[in-house]
C-alpha positions in Angstrom: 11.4 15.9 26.1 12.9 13.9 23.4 10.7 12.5 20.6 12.2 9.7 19.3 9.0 7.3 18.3 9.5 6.3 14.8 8.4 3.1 12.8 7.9 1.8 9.0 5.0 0.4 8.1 5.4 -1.8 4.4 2.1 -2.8 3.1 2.0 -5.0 -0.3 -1.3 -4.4 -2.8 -3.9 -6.8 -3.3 -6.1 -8.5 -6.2 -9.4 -9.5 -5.4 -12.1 -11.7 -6.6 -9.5 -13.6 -9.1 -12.2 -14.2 -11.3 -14.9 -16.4 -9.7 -13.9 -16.0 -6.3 -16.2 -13.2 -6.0 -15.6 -11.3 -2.2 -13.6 -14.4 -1.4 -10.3 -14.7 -3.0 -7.7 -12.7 -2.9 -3.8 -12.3 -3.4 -0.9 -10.4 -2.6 0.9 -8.7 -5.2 4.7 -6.9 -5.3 3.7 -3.1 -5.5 3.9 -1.6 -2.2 2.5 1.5 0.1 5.4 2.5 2.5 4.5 5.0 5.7 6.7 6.3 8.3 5.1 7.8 11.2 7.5 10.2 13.2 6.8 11.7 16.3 7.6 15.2 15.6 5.5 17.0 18.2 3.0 18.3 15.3 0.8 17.1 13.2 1.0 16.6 9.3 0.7 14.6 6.0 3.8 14.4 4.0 3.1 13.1 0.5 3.0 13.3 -2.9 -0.3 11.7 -4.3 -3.2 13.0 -4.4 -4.7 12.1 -1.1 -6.1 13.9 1.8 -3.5 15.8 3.6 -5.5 16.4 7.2 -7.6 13.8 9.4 -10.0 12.8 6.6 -6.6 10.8 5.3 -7.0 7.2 4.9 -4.0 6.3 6.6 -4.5 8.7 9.4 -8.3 7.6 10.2 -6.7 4.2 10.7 -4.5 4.8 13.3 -7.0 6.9 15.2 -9.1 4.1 15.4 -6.4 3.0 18.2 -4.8 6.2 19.2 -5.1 10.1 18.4 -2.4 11.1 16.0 -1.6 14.7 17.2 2.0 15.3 17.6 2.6 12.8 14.5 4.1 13.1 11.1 2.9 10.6 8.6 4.7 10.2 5.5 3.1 8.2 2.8 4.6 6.7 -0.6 2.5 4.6 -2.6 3.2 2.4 -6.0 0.1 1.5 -5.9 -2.5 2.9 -7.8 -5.5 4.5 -6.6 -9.1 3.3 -7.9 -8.1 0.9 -10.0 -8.9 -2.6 -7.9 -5.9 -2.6 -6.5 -6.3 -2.6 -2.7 -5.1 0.9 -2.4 -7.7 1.4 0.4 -7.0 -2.0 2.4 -3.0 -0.9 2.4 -3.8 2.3 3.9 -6.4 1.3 6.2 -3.5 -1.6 7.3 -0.9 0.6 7.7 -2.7 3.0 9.7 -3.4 0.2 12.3 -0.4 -1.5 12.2 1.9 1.5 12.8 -0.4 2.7 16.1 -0.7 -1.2 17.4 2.7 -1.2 16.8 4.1 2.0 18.5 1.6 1.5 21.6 2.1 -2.0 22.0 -1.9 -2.9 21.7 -1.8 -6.2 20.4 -5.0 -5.3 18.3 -7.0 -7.5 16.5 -5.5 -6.1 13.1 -7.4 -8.5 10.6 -10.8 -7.7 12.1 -10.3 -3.8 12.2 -9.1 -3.5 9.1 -12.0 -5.4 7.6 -14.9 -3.8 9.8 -12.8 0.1 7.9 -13.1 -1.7 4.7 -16.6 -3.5 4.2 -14.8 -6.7 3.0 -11.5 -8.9 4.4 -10.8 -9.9 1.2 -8.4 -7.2 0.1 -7.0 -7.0 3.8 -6.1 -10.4 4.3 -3.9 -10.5 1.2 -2.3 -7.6 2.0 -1.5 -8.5 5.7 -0.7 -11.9 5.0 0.7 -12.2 1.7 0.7 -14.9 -0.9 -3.2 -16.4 -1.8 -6.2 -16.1 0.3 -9.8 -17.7 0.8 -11.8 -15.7 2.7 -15.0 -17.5 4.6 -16.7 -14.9 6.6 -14.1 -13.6 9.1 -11.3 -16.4 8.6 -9.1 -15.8 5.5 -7.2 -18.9 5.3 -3.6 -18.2 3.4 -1.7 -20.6 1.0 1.9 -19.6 -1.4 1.8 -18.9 -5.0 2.4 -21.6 -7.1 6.4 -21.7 -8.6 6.5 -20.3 -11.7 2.9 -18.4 -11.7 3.7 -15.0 -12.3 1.2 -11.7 -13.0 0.8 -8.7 -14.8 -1.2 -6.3 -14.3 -2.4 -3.6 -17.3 -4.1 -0.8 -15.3 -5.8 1.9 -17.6 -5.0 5.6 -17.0 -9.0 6.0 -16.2 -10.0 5.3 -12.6 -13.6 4.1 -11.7 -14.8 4.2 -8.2 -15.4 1.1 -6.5 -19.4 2.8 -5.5 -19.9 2.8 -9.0 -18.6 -1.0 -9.6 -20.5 -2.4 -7.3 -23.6 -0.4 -7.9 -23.6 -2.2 -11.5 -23.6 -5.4 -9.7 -27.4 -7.5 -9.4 -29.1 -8.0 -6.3 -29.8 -11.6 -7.3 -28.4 -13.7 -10.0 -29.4 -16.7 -11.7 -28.6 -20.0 -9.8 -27.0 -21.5 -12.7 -24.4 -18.8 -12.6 -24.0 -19.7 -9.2 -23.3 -23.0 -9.9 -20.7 -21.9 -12.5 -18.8 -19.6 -10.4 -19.2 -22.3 -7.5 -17.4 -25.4 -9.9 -14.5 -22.9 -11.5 -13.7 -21.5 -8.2 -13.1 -24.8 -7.0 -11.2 -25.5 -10.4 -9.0 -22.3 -10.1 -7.9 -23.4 -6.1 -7.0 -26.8 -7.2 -4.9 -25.6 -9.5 -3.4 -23.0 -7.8 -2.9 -25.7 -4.8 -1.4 -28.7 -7.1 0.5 -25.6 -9.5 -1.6 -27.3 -12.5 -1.5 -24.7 -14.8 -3.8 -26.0 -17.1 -6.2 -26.0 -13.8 -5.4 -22.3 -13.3 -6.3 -21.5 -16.8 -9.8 -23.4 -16.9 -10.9 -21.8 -13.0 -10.4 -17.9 -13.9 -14.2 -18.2 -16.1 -16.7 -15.4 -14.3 -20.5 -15.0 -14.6 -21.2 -13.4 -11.0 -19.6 -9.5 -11.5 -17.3 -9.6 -14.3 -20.2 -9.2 -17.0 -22.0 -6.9 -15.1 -19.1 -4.1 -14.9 -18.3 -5.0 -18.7 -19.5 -1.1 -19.4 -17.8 0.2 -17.4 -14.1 -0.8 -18.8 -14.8 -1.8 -22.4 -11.5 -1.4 -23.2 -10.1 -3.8 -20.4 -13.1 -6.5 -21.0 -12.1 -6.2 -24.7 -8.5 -6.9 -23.5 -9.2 -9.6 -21.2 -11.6 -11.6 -23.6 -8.4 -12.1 -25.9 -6.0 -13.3 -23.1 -5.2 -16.6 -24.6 -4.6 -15.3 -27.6 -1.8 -12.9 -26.3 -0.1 -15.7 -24.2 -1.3 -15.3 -21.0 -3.2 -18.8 -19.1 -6.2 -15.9 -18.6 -7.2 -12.8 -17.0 -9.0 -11.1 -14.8 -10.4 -7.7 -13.5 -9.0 -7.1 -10.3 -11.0 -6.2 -7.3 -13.8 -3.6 -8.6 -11.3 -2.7 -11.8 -10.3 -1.7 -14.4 -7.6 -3.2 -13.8 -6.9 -6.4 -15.4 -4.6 -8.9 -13.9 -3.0 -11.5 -16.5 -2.0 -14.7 -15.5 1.2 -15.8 -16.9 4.0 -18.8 -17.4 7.1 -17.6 -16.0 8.9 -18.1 -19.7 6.3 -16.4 -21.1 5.7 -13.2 -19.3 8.2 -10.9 -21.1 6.3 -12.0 -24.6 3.1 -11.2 -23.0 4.1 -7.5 -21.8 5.3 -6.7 -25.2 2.3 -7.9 -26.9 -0.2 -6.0 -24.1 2.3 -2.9 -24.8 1.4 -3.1 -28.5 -2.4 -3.6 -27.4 -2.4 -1.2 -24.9 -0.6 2.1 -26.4 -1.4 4.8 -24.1 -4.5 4.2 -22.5 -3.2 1.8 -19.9 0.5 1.4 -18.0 1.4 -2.0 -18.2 3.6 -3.2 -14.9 5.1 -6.9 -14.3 3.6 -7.4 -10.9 4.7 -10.7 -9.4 2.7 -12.4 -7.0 3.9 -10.9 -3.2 4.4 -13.8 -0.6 5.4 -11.5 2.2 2.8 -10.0 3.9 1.9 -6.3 5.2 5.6 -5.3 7.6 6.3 -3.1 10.6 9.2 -2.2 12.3 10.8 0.1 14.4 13.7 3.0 13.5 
């Protein structure tokens, strides 16, 4: 019998909420989880992060959502960061599924598995279809980064769990706020539509999540509340945090690395992360 069933899964991460686009905006950003899955006869995780290494892996619960994995190898490389509100789950849980639909020809309904695995289709609709997404209920509808919009990302050395994040979060909120996030996430997709930077800069305001979580990261709210000062057009925390994702000129990114280096010291990595317009990539070997 030979064994010869091999493919490559390339998943891209993702940054949610972008502000005031609270559980419904999303984009794609250039780190990347990588999984082969190899036939090998056996079973087993190859890997070296810090991740399950039987059934209760991510990646591996994925793909037995559409077929068992015995007799599989998967081998799992990751530059994205886990717990820090980068969509390290929704890559997993995406490459999971798209390596089995893939190999067993299922045509599965990707999009909607993925989100039912992770509670929310923000994260997963970035990361499988690159670029900027707007997420109402189970459509995401996808539109390209802007020309010259570029990101970076300072991610603290300091994970918090995304239970934790959201359990910070009110169960109801005043309707003004709501108005507020309402009117700057219109402002923020107008500008990211017409690539009016100035737009851009005025949409990225939050009073839904991103005050509520404030304990949580004091050092990365304390970061992001000087943003224009540094150079960047804002910031952000990304997804459930701490991450923060500043939002950059292209001419002025490498001024604003070096002065979040100086801020940062070593409490936090910070990584040029360009906004990713390809989306999550299978193929076979």
């Amino acid at each position: 019998m030979t064994l010869a069933r091999r493919r490559l899964v390339r998943v891209p991460a993702s940054t949610a909420n972008l502000g005031p686009g609270f559980d419904v905006m999303a984009a794609a950003l250039a780190l990347h989880l990588e999984l082969e899955v190899v036939e090998t006869g056996a079973f087993a995780v190859v890997t070296e992060l810090e991740v399950r290494r039987d059934r209760d892996n991510l990646v591996v619960q994925a793909f037995e959502r559409l077929h068992p994995a015995d007799g599989f190898e998967f081998r799992i490389s990751s530059e994205i960061p886990m717990s820090s509100g980068l969509g390290s789950s929704a890559a997993a849980v995406l490459a999971g599924l798209m390596a089995a639909d893939h190999m067993f020809e299922l045509d599965a309904d990707i999009a909607r598995l993925a989100a039912e695995l992770e509670g929310h289709p923000d994260n997963v609709a970035a990361s499988l279809q690159g670029g900027f997404v707007i997420c109402a209920g189970p459509h995401a509808h996808r539109f390209p980064a802007p020309m010259g919009l570029e990101a970076v990302l300072v991610i603290p050395a300091q994970a918090v769990r995304t239970e934790q994040a959201r359990a910070a979060l009110p169960k109801d909120v005043p309707i003004a706020d709501a108005a507020f996030n309402v009117a700057h996430a219109a402002t923020l997709t107008l500008g990211l539509a017409t690539a009016d930077f100035d737009l851009i800069s005025a949409g990225l305001a939050d009073r839904l999540h991103q005050p509520y979580r404030a304990h949580l990261y004091p050092r990365s709210a304390e970061l992001m509340a000087r943003a224009g000062s540094l150079g960047a057009l804002g910031a952000t925390i990304s997804g459930a945090g701490p991450a923060v994702l500043f939002w950059s000129r292209f001419d002025q990114t490498g001024s604003l690395m070096g002065a979040l280096k100086r801020e940062t010291g070593d409490w936090a990595t910070v990584v040029r992360a360009p906004f990713e317009s390809q989306g999550a990539d299978v193929r076979e070997l």
